[in-house]
C-alpha positions in Angstrom: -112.7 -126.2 -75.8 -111.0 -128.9 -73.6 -107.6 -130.9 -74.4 -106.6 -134.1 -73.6 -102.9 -135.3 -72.9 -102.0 -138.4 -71.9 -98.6 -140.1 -71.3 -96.9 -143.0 -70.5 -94.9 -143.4 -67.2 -92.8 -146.6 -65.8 -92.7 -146.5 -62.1 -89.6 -148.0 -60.9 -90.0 -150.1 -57.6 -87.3 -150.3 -55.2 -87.9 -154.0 -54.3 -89.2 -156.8 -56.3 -92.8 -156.6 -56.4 -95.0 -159.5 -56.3 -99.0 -160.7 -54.4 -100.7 -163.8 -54.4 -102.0 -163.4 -57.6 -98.3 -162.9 -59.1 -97.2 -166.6 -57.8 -95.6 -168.6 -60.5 -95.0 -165.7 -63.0 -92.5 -163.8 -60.8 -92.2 -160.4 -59.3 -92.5 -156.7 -61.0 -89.6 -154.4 -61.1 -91.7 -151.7 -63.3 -95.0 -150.8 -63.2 -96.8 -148.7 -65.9 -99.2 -145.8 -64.9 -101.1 -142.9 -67.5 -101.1 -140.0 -66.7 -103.9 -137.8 -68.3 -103.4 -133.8 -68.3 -106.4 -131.6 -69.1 -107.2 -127.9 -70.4 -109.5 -125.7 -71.8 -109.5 -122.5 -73.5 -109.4 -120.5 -70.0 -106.2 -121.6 -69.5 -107.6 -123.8 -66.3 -105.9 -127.2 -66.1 -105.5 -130.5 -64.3 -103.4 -133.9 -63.6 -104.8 -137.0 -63.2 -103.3 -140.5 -62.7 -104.5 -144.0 -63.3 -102.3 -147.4 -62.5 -103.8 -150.1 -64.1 -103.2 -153.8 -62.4 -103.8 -157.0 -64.0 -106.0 -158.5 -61.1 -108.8 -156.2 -63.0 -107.7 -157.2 -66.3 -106.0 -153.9 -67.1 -102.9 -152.6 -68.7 -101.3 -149.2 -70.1 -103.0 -150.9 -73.3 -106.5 -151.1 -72.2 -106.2 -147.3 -70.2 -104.7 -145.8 -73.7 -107.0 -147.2 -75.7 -110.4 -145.9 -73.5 -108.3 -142.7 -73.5 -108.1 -142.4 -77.3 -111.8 -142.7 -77.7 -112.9 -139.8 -76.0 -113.8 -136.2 -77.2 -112.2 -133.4 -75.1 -115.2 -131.3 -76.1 -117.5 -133.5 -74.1 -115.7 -132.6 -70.8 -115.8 -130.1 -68.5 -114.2 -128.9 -65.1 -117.7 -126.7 -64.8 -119.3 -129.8 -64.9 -118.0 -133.0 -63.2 -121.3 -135.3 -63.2 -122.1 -135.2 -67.0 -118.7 -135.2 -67.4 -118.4 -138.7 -66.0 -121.5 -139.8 -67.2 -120.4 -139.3 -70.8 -117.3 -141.8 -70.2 -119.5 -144.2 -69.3 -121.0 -144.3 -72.8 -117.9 -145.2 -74.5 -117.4 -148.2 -72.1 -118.9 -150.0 -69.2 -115.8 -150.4 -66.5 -112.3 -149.2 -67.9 -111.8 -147.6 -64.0 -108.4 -146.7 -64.4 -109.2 -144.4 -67.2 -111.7 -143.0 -65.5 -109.7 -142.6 -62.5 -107.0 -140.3 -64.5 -110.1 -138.2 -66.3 -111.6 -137.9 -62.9 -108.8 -136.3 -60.8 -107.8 -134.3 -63.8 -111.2 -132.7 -63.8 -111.1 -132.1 -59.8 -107.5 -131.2 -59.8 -108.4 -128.4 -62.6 -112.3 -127.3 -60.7 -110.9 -127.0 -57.4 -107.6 -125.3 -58.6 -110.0 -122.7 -60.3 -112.0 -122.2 -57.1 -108.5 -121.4 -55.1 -109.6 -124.9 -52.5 -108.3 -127.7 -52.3 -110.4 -130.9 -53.3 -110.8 -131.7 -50.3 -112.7 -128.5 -49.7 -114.1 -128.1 -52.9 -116.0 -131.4 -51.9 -117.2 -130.3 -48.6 -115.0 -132.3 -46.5 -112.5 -131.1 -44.1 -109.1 -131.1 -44.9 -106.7 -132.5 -42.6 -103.2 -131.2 -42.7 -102.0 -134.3 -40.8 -103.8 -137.3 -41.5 -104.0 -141.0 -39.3 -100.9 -143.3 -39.6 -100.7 -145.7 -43.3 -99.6 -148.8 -43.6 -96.2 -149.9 -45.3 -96.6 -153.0 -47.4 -94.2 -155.7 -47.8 -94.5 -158.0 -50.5 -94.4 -161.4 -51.4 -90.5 -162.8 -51.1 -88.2 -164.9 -49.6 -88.0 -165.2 -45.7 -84.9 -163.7 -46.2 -86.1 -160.4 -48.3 -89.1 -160.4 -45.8 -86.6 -159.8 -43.0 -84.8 -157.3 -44.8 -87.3 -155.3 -46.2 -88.8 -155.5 -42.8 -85.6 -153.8 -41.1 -85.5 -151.2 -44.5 -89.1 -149.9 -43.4 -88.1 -149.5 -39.1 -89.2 -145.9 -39.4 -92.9 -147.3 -39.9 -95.3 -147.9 -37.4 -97.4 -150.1 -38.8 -96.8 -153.1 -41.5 -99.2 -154.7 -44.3 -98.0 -158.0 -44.9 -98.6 -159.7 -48.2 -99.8 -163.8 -47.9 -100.8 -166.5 -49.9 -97.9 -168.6 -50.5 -96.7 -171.4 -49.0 -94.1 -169.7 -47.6 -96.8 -167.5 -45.4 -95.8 -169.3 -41.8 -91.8 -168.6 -42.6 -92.4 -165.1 -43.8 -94.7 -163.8 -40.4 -91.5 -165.2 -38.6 -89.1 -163.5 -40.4 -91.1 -160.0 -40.1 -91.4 -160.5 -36.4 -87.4 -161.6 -36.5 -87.4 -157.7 -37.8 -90.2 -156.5 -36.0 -91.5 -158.0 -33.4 -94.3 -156.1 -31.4 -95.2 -153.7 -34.3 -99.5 -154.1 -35.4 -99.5 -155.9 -38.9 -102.6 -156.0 -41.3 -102.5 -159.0 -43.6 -104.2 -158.7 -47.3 -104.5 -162.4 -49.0 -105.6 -160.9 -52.1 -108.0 -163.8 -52.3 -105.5 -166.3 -52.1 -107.6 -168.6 -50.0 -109.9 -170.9 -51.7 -112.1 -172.6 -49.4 -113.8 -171.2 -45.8 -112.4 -174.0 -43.9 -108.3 -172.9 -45.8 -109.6 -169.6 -45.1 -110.5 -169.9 -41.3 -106.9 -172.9 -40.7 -105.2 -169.9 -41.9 -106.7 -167.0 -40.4 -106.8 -168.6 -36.8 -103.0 -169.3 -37.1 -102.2 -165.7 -37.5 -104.5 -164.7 -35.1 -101.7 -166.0 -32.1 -99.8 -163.7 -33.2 -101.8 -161.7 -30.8 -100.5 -158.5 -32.9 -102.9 -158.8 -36.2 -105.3 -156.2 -36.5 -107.4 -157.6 -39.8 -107.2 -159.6 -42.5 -108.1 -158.1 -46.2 -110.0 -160.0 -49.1 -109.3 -163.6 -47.7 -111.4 -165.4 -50.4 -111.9 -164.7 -53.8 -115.0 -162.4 -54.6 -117.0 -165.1 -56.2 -117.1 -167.2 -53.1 -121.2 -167.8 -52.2 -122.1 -165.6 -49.6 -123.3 -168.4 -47.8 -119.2 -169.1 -47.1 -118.2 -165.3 -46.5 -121.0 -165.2 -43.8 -119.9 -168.4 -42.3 -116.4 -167.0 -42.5 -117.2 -163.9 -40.8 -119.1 -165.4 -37.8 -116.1 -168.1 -37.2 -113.5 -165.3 -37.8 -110.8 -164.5 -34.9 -110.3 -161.2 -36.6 -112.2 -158.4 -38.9 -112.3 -159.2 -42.6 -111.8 -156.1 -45.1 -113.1 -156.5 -48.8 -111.0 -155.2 -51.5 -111.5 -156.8 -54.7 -115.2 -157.3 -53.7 -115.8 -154.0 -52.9 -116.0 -152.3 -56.4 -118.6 -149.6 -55.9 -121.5 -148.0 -53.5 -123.5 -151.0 -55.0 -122.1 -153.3 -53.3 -122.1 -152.0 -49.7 -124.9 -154.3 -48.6 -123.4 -157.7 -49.4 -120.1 -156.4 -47.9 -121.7 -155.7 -44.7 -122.9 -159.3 -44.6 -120.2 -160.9 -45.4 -116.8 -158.5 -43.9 -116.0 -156.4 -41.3 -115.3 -153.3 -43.3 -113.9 -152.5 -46.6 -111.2 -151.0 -48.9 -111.5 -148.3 -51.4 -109.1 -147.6 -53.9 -109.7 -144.9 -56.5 -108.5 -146.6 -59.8 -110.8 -149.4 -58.8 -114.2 -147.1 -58.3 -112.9 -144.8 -60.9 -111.8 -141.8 -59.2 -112.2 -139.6 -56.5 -116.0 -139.0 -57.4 -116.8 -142.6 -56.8 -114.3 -143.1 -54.3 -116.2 -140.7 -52.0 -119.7 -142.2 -52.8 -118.8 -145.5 -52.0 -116.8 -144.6 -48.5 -119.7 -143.0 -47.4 -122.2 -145.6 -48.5 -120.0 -148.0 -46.9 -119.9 -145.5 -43.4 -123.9 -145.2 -43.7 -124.0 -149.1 -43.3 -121.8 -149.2 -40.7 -118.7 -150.6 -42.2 -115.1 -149.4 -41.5 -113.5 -148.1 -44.2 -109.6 -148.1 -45.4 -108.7 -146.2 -48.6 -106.2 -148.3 -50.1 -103.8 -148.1 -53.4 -102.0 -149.7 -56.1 -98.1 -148.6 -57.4 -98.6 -144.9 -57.4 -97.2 -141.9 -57.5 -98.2 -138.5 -55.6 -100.7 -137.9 -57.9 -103.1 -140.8 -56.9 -101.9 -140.9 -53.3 -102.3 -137.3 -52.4 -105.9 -138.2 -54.5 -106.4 -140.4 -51.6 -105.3 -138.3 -49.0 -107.9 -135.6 -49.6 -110.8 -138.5 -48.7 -108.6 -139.2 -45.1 -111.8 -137.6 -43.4 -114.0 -140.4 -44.5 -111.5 -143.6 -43.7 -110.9 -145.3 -40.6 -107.7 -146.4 -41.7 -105.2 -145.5 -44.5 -103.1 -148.0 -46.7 -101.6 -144.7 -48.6 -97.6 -146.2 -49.7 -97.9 -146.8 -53.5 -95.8 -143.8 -53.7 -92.9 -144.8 -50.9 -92.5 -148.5 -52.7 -91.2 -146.4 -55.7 -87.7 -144.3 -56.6 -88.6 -142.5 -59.1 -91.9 -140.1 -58.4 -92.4 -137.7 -61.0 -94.6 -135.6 -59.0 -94.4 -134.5 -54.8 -97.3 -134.3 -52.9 -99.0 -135.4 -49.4 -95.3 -136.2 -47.5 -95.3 -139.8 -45.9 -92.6 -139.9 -43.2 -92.6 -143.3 -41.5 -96.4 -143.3 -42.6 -97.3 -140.1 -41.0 -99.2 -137.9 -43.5 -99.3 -134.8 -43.7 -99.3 -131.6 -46.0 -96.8 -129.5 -44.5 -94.6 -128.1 -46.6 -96.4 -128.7 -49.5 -95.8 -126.0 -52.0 -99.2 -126.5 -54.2 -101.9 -125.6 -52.0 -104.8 -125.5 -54.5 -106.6 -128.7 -56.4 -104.5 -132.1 -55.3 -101.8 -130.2 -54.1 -99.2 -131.7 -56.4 -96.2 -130.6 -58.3 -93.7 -132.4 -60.8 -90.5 -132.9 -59.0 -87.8 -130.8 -60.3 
């Protein structure tokens, strides 16, 4: 007999947080997540996290609500497929939710098997994985700059665009920074493949670029994604087009490679298929997040063997993790000195 737990947790940011999609209704300072806790009568149990964002019409709301409707007694950590399978008969989508149920029912298998889930899905476990990105938001020039100097330990940036203040905040970053590699997501910002390519081609002087993520919304025609990738100075990485395994064909007509993020497949399960359909194809892949804490990042980290590069710093944009995990120093990650060495390898902070 399984039981369910889930809870309510603000993250609190340490900056402002705002993307393209956030212009006009101002920044966040708190971000909700779930987090869903599950055991059964052999005492086994697991964690599991989902952060619901409103560019996939989700909220706390919408992840409680899909929580509520499930019956414990229809999961099981001896049997992750059907598992999965029976959430989605209570609802098409609701990814978040599954997300949370997902890494619980990992967390809990491959805590019971003594591996980590790493191993416990056949894939190597790295106890230093490749550089992440840090991410700074949409701001003023001014917060740019700062936030810029606030993250020096980092090697490598993710800059936020899509506002009109794009060309003053790249200047202010290199003020701050100037020869470190930056990766710029537009989260779509871009509306047309001519604004797309004026825009992309401007940032590409900046000689120190290395792609550019979701640059048009995902219900451009492919006709204009193509055309954008052929004219394109530098790689394109789909994000908010890139939902599942299904959609690894289109992508590898129309981008260059393509991000994964577990609440937006629906956990680690379809996280991995969807990296490796992606790899089969002959895509790059980057396993990305949303606000996290160590529960959904260290998620992420066990599926390092499958990316190309890693966007893993939902958890360092925060001040208040409830839970350690994978360490991120100056986006270096690694699992030394990480006391849990079973399941995701997380603890709650004490």
């Amino acid at each position: 007999m399984m039981r369910l737990r889930h809870r309510r947790f603000d993250l609190q940011l340490t900056h402002e947080w705002a993307i393209s999609s956030d212009l006009g209704s101002g920044g966040k300072r708190l971000y909700p997540v779930v987090f869903v806790e599950l055991q059964d009568s052999q005492g086994r149990s697991g964690i599991g996290e989902g952060s619901p964002s409103n560019q996939y019409q989700e909220s706390h709301e919408t992840v409680r609500q899909f929580l509520d409707k499930i019956d414990p007694h229809q999961l099981s950590f001896d049997n992750i497929p059907a598992s999965m399978a029976y959430l989605d008969t209570i609802a098409p989508g609701r990814y978040p939710a599954k997300c949370a149920v997902n890494l619980a029912l990992l967390d809990g298998a491959a805590k019971a098997a003594g591996q980590p889930v790493s191993g416990f899905l056949g894939l190597p476990f790295q106890h230093q994985c490749q550089v992440s990105s840090f991410t700074i938001g949409l701001d003023t020039p001014e917060m740019i700059e700062r936030k810029t100097r606030e993250a020096d330990g980092y090697t490598i940036l993710k800059m936020k665009v899509g506002s009109p203040a794009d060309r003053e905040n790249l200047s202010a970053l290199r003020r701050a920074a100037p020869d470190k590699p930056i990766r710029v997501d537009a989260n779509a910002a871009w509306r047309t493949k001519e604004e797309a390519l004026c825009q992309i081609e401007w940032m590409a002087a900046d000689g120190r670029i290395e792609f550019v993520e979701q640059p048009m919304p995902p219900s451009s025609s492919e006709d204009d994604l193509v055309w954008l990738k052929e004219h394109s100075p530098l790689p394109l990485i789909a994000d908010e087009s890139y939902q599942s395994a299904a959609d690894a064909a289109h992508c590898a007509r129309c981008y260059h490679g393509v991000n994964v993020k577990l609440v937006k497949t629906g956990g680690i399960s379809a996280a991995k298929a969807a990296l490796e359909a992606a790899r089969a194809i002959g895509l790059k892949t980057m396993i990305g997040c949303m606000i996290e804490s160590s529960v959904l990042i260290s998620a992420g980290a066990h599926l390092a063997s499958l990316s190309d590069y890693l966007d893993l710093d939902g958890n360092v944009l925060i001040c208040n993790d409830p839970y350690t995990g994978v360490r991120n120093e100056g986006g270096r990650l690694s699992w030394v000195e990480v006391a849990a060495q079973t399941g995701l390898r997380v603890s709650p902070r004490t």
